[in-house]
C-alpha positions as CSV (number, residue, x, y, z in Angstrom):
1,X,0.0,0.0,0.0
2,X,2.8,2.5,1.0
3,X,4.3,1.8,-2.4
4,X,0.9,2.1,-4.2
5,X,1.0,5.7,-2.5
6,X,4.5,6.5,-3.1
7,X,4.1,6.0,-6.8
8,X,0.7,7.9,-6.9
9,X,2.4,10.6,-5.4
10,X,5.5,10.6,-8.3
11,X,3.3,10.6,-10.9
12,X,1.0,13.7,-9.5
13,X,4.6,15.5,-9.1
14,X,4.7,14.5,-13.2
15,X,1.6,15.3,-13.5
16,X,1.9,18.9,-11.7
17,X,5.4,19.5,-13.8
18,X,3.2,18.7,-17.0
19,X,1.2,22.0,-15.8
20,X,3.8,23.8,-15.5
21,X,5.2,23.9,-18.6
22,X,1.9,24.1,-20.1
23,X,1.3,27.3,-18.1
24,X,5.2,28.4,-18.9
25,X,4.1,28.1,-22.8
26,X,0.9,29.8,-22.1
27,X,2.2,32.7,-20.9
28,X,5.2,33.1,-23.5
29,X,2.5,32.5,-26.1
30,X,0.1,35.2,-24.6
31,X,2.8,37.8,-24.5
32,X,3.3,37.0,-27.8
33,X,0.0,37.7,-29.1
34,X,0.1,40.6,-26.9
35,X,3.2,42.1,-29.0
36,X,1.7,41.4,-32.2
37,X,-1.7,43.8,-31.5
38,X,-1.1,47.5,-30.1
39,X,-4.2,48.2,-28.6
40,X,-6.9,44.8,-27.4
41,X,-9.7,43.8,-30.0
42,X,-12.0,41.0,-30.3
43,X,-9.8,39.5,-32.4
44,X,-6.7,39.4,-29.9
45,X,-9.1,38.0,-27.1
46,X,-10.2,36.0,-29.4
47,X,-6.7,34.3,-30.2
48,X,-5.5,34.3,-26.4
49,X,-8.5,32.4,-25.7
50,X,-8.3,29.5,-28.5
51,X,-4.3,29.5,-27.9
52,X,-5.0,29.2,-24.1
53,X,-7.5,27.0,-24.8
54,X,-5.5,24.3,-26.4
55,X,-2.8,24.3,-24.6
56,X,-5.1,23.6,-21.3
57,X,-6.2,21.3,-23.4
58,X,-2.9,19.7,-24.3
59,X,-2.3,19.6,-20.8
60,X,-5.0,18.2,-19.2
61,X,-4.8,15.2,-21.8
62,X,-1.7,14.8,-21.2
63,X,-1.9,14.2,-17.9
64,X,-4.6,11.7,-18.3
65,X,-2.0,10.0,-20.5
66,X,0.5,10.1,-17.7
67,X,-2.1,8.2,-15.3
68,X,-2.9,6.1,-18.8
69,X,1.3,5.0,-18.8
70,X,1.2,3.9,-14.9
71,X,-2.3,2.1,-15.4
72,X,-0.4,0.3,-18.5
73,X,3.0,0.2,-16.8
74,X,1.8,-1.6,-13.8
75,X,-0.8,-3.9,-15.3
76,X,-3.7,-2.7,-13.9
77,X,-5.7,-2.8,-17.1
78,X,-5.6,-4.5,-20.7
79,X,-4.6,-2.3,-23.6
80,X,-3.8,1.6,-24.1
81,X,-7.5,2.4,-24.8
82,X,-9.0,1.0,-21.6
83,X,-5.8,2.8,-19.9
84,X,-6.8,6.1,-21.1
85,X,-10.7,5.3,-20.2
86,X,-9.5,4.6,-16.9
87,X,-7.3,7.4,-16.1
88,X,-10.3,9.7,-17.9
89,X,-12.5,8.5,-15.3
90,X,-10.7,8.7,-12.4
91,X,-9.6,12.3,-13.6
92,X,-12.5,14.0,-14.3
93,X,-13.7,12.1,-11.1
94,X,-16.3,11.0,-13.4
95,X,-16.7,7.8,-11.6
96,X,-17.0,4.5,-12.9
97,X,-20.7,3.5,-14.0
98,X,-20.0,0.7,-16.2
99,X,-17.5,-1.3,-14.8
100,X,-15.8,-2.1,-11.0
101,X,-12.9,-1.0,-10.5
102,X,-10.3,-4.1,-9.3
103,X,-9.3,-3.7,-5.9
104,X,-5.4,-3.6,-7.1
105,X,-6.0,-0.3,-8.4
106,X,-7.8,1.3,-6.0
107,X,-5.5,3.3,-4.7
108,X,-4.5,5.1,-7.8
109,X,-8.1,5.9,-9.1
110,X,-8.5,8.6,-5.9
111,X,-4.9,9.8,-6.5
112,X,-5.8,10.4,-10.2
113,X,-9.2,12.0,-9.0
114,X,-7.2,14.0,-6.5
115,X,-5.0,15.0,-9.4
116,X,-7.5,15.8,-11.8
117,X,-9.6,17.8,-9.2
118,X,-6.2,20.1,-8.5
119,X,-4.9,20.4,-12.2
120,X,-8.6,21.4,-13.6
121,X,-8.4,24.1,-10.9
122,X,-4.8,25.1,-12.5
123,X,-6.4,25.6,-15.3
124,X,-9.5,27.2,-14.1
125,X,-7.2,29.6,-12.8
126,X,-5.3,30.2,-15.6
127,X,-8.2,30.8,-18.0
128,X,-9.7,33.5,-15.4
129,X,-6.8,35.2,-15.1
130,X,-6.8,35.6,-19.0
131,X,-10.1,36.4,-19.0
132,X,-9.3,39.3,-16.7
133,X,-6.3,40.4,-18.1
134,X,-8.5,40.9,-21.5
135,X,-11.9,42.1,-20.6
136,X,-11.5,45.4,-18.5
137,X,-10.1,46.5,-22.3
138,X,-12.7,45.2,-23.7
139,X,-15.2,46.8,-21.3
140,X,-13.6,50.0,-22.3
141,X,-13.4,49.5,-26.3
142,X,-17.7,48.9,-25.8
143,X,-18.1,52.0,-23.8
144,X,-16.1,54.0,-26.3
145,X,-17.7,53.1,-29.3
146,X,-21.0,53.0,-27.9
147,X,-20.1,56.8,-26.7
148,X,-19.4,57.6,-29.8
149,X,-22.6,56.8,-31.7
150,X,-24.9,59.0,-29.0
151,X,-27.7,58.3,-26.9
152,X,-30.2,56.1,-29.4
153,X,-34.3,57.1,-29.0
């Protein structure tokens, strides 16, 4: 059992290093598409968000694939597909409705959930703080152009 949790707990660190270097790209790519518009649109929102998007994507895939390797790794399961579903599952914290989960693997089905549950927040996070980093401007680009056009009747 001690191992079980020891090897849970390596492959959250992987899984929170993942993360980070999703966030690291996230950020270089925003200031990126920062540089390339001079004042914020719709468009450049637009952008950030489908970049950021992916990449949180990217990341929270690839940590199910992560979990997917140690289900496949230690034998818990038969075959990469049934791996992934697994690791999905105990991500998301979805839960397992179609199946039982064997008893040899119980202990890595809450560590993945516990994972999941922290890296989703990562990336709840991270898309917020886009969002707020975007939308005052956009705010202010509304109220400009809807002072410009005059009280309507």
């Amino acid at each position: 059992m001690m191992q079980d949790f020891l090897i849970g707990s390596f492959v959250s660190i992987l899984v929170m290093l993942a993360h980070l270097a999703g966030t690291l790209l996230i950020v270089s790519s925003v200031e990126r598409i920062r540089k390339r518009f001079t004042e914020p649109n719709p468009l450049s929102t637009f952008i950030t968000l489908t970049v950021v998007y992916i990449i949180l994507s990217c990341m929270l895939f690839a940590s199910v694939g992560i979990w997917a390797t140690l289900y496949i790794g230690l034998n818990l399961v038969d075959g990469w597909g049934n791996a992934f579903y697994s690791a999905l599952v105990n991500y998301t914290t979805l839960g397992f409705g179609d199946l039982v989960q064997a008893s040899r693997t119980r202990i890595y089905g809450p560590m993945a959930a516990a994972s999941g549950i922290l890296m989703f927040s990562w990336a709840a996070a991270i898309l917020v703080y886009v969002l707020q980093a975007h939308l005052p401007a956009m705010i202010r680009m509304a109220a400009h152009s809807s002072s410009k056009k005059g009280p309507t009747h």
